[in-house]
PDBQT receptor file of N, H, CA, C and O in Angstrom, charges set to zero:
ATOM      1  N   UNK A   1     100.240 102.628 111.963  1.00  0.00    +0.000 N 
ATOM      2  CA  UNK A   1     101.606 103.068 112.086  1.00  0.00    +0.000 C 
ATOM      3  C   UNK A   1     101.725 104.490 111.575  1.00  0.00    +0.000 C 
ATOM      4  O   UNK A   1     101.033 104.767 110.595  1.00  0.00    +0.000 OA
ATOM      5  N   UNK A   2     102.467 105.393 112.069  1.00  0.00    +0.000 N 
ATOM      6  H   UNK A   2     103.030 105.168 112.865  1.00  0.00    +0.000 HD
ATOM      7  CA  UNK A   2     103.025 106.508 112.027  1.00  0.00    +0.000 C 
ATOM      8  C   UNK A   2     104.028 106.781 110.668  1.00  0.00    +0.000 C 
ATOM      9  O   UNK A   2     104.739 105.866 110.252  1.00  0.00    +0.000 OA
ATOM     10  N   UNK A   3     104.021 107.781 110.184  1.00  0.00    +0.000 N 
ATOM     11  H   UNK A   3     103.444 108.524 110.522  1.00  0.00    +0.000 HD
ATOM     12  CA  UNK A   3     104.647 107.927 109.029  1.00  0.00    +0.000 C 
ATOM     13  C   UNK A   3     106.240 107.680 109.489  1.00  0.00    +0.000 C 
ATOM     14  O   UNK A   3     107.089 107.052 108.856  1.00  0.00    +0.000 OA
ATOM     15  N   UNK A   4     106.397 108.364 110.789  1.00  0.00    +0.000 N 
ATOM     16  H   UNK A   4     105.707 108.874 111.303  1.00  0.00    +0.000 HD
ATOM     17  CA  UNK A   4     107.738 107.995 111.156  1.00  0.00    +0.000 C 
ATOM     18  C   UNK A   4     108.170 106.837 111.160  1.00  0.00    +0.000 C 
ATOM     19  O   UNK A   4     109.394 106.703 111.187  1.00  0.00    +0.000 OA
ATOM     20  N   UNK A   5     107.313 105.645 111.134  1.00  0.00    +0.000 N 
ATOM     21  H   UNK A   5     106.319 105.754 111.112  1.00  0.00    +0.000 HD
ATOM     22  CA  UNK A   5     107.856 104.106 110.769  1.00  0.00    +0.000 C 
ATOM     23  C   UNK A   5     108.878 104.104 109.784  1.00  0.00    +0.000 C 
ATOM     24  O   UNK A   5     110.088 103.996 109.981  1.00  0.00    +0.000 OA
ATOM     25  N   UNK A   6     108.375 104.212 108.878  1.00  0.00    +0.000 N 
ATOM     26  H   UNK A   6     107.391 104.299 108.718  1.00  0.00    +0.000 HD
ATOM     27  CA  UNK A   6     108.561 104.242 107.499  1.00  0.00    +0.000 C 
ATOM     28  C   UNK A   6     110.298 105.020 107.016  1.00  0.00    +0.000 C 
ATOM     29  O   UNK A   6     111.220 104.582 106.328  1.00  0.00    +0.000 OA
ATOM     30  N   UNK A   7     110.092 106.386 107.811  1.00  0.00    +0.000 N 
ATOM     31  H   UNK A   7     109.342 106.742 108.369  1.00  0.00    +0.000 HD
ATOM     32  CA  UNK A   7     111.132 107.239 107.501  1.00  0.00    +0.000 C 
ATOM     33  C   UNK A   7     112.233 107.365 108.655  1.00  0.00    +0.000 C 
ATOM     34  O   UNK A   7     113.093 108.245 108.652  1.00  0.00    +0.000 OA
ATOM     35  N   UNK A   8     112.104 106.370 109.656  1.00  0.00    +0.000 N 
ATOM     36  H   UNK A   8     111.405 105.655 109.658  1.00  0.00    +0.000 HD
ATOM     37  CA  UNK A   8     113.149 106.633 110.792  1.00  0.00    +0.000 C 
ATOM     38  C   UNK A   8     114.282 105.458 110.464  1.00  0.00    +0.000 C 
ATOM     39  O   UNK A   8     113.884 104.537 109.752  1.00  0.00    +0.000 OA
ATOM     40  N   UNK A   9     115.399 105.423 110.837  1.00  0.00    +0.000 N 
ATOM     41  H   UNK A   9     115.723 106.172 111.416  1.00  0.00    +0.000 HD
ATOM     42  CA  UNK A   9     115.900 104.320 110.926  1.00  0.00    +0.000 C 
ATOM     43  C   UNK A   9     115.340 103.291 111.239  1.00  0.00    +0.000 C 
ATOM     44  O   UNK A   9     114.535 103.438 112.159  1.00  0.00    +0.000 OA
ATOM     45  N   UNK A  10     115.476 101.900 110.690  1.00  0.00    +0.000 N 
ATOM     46  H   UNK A  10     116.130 101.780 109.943  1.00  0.00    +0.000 HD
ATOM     47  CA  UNK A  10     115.032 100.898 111.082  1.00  0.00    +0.000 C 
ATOM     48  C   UNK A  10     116.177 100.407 112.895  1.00  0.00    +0.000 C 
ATOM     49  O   UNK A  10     117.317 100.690 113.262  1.00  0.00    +0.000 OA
ATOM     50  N   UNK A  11     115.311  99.794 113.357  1.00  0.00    +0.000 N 
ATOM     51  H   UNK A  11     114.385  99.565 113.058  1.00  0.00    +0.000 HD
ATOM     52  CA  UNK A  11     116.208  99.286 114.745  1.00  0.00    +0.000 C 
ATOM     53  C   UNK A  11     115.747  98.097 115.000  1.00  0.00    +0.000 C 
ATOM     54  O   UNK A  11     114.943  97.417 114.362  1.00  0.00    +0.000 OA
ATOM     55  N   UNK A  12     116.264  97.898 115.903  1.00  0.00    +0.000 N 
ATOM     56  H   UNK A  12     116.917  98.450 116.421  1.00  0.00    +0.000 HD
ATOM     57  CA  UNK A  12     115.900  96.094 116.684  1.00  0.00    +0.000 C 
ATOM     58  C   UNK A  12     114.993  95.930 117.612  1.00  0.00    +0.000 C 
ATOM     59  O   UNK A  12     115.707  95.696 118.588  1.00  0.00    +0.000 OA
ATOM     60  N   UNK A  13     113.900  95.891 117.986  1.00  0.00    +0.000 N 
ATOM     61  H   UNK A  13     113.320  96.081 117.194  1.00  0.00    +0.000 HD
ATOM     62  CA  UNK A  13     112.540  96.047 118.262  1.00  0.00    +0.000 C 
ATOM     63  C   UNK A  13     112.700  95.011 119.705  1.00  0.00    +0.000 C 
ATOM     64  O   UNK A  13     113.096  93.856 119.545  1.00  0.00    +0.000 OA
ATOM     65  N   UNK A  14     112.386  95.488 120.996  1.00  0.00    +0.000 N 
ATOM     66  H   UNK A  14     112.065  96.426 121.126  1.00  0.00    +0.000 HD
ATOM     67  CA  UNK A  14     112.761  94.871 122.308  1.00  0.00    +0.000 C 
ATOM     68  C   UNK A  14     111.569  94.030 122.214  1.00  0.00    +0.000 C 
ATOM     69  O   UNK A  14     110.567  94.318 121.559  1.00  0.00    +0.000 OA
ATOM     70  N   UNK A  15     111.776  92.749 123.054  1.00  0.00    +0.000 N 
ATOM     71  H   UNK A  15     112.590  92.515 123.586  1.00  0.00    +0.000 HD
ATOM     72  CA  UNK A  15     111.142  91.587 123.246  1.00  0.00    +0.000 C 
ATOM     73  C   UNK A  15     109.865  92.038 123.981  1.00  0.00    +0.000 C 
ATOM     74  O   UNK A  15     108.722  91.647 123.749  1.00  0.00    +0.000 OA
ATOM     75  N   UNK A  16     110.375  93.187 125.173  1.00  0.00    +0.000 N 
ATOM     76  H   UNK A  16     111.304  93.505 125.361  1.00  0.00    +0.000 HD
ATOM     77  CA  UNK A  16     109.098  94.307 125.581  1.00  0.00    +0.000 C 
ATOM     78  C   UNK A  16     108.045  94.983 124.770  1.00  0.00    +0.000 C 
ATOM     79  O   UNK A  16     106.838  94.928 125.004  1.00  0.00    +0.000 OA
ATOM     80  N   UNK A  17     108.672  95.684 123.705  1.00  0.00    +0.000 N 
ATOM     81  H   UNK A  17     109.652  95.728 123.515  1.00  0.00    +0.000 HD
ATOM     82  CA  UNK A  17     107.878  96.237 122.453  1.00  0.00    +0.000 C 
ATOM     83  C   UNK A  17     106.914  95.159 122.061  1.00  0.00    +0.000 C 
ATOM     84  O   UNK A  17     105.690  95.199 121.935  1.00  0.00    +0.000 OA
ATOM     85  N   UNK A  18     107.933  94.006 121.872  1.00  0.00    +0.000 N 
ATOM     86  H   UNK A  18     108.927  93.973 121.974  1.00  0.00    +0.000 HD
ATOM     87  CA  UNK A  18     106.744  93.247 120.577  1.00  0.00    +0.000 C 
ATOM     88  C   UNK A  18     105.637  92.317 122.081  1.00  0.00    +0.000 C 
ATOM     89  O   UNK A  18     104.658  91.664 121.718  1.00  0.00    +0.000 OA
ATOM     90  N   UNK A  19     105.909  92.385 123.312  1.00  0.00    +0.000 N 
ATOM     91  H   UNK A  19     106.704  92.916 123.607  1.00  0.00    +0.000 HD
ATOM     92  CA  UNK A  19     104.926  92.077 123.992  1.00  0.00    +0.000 C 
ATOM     93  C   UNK A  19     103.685  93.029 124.203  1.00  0.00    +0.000 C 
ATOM     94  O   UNK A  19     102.593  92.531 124.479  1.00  0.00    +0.000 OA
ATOM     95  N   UNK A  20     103.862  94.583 124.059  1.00  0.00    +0.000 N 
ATOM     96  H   UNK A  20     104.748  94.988 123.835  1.00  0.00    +0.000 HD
ATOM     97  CA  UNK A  20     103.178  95.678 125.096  1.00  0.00    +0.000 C 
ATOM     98  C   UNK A  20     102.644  95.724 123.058  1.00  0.00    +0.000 C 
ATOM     99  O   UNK A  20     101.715  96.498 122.831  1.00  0.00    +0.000 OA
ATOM    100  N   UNK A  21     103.088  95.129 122.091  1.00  0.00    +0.000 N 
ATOM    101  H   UNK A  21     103.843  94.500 122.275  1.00  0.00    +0.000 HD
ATOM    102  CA  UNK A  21     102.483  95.296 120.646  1.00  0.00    +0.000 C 
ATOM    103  C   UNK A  21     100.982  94.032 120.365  1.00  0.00    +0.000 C 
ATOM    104  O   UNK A  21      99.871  94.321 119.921  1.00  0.00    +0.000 OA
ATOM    105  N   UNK A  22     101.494  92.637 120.812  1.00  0.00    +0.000 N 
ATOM    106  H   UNK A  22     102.396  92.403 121.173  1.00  0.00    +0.000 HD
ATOM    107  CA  UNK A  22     100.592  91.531 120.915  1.00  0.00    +0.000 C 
ATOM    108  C   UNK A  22      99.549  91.757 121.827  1.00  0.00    +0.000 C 
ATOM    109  O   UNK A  22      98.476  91.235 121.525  1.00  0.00    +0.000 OA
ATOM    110  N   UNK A  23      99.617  92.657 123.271  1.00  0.00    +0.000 N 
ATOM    111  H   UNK A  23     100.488  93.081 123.516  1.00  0.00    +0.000 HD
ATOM    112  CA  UNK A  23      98.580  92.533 124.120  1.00  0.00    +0.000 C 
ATOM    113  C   UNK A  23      97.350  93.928 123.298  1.00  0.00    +0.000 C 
ATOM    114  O   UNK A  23      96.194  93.924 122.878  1.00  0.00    +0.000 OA
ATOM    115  N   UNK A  24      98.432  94.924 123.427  1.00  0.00    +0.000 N 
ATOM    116  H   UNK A  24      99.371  94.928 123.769  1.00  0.00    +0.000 HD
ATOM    117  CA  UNK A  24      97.046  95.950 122.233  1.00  0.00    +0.000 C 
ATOM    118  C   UNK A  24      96.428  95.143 121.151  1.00  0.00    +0.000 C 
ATOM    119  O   UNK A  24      95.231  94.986 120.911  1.00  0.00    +0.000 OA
ATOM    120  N   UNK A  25      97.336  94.723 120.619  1.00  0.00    +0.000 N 
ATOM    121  H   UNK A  25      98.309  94.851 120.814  1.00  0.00    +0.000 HD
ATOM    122  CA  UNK A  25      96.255  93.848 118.991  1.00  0.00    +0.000 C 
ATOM    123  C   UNK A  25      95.390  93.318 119.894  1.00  0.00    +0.000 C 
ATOM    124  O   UNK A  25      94.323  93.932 119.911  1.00  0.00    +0.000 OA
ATOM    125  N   UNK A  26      95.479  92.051 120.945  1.00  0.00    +0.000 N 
ATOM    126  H   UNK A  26      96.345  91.552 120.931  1.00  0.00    +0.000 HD
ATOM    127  CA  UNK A  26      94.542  91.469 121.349  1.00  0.00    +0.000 C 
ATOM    128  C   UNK A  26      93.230  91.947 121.857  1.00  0.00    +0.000 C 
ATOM    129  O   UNK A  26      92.081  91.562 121.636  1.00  0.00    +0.000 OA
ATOM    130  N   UNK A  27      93.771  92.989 122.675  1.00  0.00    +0.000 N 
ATOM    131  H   UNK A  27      94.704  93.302 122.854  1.00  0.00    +0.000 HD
ATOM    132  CA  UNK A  27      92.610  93.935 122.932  1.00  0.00    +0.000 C 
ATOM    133  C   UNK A  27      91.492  94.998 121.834  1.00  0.00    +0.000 C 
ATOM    134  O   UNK A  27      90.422  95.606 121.846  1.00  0.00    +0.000 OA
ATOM    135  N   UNK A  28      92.465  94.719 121.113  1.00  0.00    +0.000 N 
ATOM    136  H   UNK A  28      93.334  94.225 121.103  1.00  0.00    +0.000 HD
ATOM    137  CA  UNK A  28      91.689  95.212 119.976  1.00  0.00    +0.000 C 
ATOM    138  C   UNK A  28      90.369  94.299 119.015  1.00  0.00    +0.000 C 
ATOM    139  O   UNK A  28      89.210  94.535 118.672  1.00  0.00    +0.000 OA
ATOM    140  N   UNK A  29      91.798  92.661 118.788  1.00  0.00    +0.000 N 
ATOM    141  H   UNK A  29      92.739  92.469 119.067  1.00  0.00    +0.000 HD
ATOM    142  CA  UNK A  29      90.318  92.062 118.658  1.00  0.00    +0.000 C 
ATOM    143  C   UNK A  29      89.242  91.554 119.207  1.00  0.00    +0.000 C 
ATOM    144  O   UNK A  29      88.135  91.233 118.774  1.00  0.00    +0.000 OA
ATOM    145  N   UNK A  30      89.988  91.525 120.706  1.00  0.00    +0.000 N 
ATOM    146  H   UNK A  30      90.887  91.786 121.057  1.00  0.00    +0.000 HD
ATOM    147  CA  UNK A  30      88.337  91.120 121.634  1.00  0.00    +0.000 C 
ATOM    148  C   UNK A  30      87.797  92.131 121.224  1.00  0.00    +0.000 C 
ATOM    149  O   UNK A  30      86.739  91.765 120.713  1.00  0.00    +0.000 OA
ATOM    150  N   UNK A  31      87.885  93.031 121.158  1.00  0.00    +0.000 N 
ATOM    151  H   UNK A  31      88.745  93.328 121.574  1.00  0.00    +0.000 HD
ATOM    152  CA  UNK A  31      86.539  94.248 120.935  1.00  0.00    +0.000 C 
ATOM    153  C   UNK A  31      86.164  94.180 119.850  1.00  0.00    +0.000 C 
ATOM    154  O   UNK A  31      84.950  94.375 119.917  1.00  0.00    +0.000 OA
ATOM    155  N   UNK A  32      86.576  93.944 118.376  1.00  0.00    +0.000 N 
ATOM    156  H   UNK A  32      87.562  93.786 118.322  1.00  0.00    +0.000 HD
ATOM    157  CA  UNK A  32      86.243  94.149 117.366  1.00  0.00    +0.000 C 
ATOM    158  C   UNK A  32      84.782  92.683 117.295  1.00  0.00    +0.000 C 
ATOM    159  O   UNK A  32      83.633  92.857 116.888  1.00  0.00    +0.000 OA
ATOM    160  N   UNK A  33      85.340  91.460 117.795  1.00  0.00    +0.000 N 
ATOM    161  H   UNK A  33      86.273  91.319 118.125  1.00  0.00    +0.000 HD
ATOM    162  CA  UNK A  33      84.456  90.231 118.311  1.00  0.00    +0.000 C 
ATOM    163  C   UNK A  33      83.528  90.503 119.301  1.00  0.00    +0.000 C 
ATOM    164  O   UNK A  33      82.422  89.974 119.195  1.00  0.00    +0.000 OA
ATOM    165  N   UNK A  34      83.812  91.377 120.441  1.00  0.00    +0.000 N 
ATOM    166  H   UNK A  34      84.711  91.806 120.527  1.00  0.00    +0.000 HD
ATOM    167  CA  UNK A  34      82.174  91.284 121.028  1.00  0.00    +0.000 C 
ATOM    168  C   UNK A  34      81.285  91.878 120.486  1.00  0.00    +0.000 C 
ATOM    169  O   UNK A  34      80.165  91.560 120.888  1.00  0.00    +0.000 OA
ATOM    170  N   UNK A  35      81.334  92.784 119.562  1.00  0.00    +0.000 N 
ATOM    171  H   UNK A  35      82.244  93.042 119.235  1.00  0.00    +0.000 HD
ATOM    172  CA  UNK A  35      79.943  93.485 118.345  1.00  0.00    +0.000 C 
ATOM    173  C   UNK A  35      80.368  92.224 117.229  1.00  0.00    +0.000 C 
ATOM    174  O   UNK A  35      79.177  91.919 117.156  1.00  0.00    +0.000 OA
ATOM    175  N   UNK A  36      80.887  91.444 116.499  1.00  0.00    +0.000 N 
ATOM    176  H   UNK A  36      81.854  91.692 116.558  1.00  0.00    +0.000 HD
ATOM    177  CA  UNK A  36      81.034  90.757 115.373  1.00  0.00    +0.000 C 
ATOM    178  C   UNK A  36      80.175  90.935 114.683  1.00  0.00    +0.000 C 
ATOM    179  O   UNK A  36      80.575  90.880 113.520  1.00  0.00    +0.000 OA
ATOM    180  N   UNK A  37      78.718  91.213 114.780  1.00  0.00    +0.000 N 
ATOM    181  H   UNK A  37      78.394  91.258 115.725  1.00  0.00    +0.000 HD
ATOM    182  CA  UNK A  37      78.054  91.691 113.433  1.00  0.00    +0.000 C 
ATOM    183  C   UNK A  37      78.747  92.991 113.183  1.00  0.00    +0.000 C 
ATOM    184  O   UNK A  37      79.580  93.156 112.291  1.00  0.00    +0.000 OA
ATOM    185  N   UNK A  38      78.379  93.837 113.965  1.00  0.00    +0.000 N 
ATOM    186  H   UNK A  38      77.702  93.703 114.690  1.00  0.00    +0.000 HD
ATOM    187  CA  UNK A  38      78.195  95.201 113.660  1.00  0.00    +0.000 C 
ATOM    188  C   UNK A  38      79.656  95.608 112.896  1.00  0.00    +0.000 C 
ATOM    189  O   UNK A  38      79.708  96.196 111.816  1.00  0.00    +0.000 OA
ATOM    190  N   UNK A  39      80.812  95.178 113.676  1.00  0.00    +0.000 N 
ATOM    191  H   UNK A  39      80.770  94.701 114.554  1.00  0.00    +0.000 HD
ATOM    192  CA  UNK A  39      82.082  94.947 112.577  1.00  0.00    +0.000 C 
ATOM    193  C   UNK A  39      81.933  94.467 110.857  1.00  0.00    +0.000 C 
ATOM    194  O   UNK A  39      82.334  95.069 109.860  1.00  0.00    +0.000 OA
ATOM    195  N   UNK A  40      81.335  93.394 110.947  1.00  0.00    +0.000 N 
ATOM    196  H   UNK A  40      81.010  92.905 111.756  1.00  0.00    +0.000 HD
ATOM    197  CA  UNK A  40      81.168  92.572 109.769  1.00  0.00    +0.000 C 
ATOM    198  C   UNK A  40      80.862  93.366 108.298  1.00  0.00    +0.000 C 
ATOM    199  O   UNK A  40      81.390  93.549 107.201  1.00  0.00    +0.000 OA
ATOM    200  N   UNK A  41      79.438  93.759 109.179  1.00  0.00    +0.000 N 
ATOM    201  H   UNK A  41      79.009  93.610 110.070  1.00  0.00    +0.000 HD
ATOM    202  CA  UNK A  41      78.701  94.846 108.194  1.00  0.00    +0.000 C 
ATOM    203  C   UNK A  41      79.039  95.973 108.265  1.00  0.00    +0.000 C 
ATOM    204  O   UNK A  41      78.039  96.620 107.954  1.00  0.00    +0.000 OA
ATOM    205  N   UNK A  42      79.947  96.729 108.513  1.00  0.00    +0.000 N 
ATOM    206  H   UNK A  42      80.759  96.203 108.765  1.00  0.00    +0.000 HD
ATOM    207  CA  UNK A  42      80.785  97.810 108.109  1.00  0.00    +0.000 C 
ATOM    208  C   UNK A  42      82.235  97.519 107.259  1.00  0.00    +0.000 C 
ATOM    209  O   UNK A  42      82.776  98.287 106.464  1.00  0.00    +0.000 OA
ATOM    210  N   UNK A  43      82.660  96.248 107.653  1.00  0.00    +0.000 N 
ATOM    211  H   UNK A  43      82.220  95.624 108.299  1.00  0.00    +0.000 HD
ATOM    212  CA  UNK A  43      83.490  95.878 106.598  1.00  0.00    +0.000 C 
ATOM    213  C   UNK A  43      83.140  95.563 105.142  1.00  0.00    +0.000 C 
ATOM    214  O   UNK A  43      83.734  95.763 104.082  1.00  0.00    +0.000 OA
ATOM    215  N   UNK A  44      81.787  94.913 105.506  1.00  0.00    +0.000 N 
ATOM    216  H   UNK A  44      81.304  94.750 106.367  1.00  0.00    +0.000 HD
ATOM    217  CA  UNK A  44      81.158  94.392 104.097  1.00  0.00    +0.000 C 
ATOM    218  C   UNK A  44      80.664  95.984 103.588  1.00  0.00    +0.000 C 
ATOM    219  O   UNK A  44      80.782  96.253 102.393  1.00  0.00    +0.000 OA
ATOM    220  N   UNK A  45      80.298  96.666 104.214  1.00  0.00    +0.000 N 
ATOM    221  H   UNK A  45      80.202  96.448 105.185  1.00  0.00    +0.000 HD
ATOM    222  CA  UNK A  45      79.531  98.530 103.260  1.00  0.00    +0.000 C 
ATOM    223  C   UNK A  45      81.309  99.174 103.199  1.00  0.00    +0.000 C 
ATOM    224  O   UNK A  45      81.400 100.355 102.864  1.00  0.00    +0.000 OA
ATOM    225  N   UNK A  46      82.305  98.613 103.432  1.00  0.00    +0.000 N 
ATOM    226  H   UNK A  46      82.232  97.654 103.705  1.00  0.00    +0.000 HD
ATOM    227  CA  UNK A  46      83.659  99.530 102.730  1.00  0.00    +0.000 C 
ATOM    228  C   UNK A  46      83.771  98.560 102.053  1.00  0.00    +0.000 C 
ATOM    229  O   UNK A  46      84.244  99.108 101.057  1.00  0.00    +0.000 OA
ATOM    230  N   UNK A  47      83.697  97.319 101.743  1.00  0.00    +0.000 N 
ATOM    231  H   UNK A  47      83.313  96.874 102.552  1.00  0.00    +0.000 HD
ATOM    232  CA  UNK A  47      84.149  96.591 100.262  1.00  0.00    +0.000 C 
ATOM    233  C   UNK A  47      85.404  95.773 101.230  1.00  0.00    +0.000 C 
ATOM    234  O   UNK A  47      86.361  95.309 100.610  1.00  0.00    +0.000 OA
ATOM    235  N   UNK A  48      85.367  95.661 102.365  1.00  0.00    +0.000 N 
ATOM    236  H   UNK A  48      84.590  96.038 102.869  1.00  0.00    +0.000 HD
ATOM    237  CA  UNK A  48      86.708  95.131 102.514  1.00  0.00    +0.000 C 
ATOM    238  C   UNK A  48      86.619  93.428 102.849  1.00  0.00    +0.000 C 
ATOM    239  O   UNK A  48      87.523  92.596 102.932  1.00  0.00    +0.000 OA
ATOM    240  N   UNK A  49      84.840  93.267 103.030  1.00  0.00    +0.000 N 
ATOM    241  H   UNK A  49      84.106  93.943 102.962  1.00  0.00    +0.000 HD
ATOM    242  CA  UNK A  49      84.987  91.673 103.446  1.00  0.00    +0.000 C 
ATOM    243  C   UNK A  49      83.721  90.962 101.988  1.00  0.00    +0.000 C 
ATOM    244  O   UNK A  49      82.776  91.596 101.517  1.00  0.00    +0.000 OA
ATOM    245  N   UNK A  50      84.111  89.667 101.634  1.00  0.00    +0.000 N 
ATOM    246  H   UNK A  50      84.878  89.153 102.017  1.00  0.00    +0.000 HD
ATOM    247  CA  UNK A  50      83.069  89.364 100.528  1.00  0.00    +0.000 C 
ATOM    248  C   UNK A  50      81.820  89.151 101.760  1.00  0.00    +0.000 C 
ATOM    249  O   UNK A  50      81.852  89.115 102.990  1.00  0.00    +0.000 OA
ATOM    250  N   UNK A  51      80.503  89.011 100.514  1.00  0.00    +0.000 N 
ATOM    251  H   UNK A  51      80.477  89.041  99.515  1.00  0.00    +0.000 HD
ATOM    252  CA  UNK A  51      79.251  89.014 101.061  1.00  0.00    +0.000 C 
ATOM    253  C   UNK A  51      79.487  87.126 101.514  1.00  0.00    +0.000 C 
ATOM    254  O   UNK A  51      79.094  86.670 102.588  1.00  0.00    +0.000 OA
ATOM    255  N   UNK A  52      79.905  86.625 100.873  1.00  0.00    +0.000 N 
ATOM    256  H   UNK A  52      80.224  86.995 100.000  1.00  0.00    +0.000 HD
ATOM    257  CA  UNK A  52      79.778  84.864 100.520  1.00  0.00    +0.000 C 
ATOM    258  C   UNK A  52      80.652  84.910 102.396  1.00  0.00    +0.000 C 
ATOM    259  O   UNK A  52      80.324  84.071 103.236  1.00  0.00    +0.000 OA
ATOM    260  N   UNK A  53      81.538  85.830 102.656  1.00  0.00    +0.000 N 
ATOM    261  H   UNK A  53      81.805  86.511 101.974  1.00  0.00    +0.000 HD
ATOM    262  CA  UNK A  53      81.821  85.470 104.235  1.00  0.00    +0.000 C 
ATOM    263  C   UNK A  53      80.725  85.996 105.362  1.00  0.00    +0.000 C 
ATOM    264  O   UNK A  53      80.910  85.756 106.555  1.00  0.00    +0.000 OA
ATOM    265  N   UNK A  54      79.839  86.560 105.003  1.00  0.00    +0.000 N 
ATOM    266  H   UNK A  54      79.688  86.755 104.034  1.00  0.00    +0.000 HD
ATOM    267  CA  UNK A  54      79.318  87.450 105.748  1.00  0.00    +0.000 C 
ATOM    268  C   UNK A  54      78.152  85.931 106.600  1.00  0.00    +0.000 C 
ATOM    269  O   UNK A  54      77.512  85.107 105.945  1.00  0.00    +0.000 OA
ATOM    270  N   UNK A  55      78.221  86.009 108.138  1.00  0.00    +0.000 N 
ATOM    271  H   UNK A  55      78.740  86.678 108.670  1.00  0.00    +0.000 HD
ATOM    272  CA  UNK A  55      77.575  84.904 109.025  1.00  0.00    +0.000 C 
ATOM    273  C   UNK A  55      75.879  85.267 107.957  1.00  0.00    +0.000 C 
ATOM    274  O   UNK A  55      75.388  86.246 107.395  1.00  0.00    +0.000 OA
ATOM    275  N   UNK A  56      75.477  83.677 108.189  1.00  0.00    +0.000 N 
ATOM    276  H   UNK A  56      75.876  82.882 108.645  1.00  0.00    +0.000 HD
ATOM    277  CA  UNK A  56      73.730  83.681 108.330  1.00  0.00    +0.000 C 
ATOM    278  C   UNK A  56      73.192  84.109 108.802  1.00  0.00    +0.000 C 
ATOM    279  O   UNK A  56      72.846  83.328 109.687  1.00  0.00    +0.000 OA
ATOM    280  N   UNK A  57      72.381  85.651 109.019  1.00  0.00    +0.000 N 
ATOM    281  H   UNK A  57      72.662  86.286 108.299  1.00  0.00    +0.000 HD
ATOM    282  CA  UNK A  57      71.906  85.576 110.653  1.00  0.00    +0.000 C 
ATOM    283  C   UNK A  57      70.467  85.034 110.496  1.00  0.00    +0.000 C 
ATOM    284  O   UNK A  57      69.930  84.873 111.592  1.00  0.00    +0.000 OA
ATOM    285  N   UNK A  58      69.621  84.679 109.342  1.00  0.00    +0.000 N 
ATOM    286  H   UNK A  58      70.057  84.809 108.451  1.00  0.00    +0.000 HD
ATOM    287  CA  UNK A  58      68.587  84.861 109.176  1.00  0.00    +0.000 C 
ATOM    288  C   UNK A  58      68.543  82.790 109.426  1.00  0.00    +0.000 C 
ATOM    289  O   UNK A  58      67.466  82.193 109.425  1.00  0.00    +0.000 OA
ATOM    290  N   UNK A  59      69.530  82.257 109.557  1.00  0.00    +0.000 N 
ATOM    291  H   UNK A  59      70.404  82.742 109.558  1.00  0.00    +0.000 HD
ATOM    292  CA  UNK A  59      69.382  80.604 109.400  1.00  0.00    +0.000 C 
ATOM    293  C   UNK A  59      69.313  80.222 111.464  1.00  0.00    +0.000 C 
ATOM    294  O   UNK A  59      70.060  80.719 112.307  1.00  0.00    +0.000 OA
ATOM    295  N   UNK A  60      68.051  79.120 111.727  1.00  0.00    +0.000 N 
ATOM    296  H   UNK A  60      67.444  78.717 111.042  1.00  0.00    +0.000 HD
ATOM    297  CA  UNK A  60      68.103  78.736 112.849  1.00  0.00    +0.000 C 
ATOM    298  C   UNK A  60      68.941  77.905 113.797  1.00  0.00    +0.000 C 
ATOM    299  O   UNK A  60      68.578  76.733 113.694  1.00  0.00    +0.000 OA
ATOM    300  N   UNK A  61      69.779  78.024 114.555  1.00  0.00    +0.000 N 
ATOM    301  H   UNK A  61      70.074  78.976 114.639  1.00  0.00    +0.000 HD
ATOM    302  CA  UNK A  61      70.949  76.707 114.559  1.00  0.00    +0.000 C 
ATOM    303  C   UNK A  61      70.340  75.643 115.922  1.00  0.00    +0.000 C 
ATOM    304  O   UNK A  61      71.020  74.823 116.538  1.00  0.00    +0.000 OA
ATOM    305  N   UNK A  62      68.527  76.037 116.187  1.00  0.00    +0.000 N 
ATOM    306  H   UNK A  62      67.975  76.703 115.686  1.00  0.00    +0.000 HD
ATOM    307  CA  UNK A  62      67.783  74.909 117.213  1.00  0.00    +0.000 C 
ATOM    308  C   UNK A  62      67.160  74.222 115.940  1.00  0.00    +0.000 C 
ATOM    309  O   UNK A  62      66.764  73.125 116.334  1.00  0.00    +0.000 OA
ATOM    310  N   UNK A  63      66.842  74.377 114.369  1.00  0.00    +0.000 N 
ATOM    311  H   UNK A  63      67.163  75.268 114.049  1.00  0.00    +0.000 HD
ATOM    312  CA  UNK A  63      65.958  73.661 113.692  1.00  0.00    +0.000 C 
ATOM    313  C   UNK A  63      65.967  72.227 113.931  1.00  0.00    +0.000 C 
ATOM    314  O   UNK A  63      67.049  71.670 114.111  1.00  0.00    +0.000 OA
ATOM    315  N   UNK A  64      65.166  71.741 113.946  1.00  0.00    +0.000 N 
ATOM    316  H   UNK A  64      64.287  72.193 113.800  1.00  0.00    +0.000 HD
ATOM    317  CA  UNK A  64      65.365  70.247 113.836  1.00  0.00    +0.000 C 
ATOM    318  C   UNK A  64      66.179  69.204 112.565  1.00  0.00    +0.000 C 
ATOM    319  O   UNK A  64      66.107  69.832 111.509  1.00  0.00    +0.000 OA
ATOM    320  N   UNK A  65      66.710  68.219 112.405  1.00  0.00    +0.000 N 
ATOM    321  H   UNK A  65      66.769  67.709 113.262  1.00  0.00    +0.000 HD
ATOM    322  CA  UNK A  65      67.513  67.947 111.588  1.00  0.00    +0.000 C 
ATOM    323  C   UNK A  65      66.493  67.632 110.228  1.00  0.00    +0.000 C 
ATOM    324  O   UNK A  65      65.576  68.413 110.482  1.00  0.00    +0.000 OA
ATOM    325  N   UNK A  66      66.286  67.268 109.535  1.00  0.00    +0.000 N 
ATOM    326  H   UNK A  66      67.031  66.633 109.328  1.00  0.00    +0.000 HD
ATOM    327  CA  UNK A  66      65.764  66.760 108.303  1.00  0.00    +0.000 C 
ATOM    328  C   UNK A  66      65.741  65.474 108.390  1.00  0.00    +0.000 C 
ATOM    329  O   UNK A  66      65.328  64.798 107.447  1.00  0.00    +0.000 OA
TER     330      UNK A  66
């Protein structure tokens, strides 16, 4: 958001706005999900995600059961 958020009058936000607002986010997180590592581990090197969330990549998910 724009500093002008903040400092303009507040108004009543069209049903259009908050649609043409939900389809950008979305598009945003499909993209942020088709790299999902490469996101991950740039969140985790700024401090913004814990390591304890960070996926397994090093664990097999064909192993056989025990």
């Amino acid at each position: 958001m724009g500093n002008y958020v903040l400092h303009e009058p507040w108004r009543v936000v069209s049903q259009n706005e908050v649609n043409t607002a939900r389809e950008y986010a979305a598009r945003l997180l499909h993209d942020l999900y088709d790299d999902r590592e490469t996101v991950l581990s740039v969140l985790k090197e700024k401090g913004r995600i814990p390591e304890e969330a960070m996926p397994d990549t090093d664990s097999d998910d064909e192993k056989a059961p025990a």
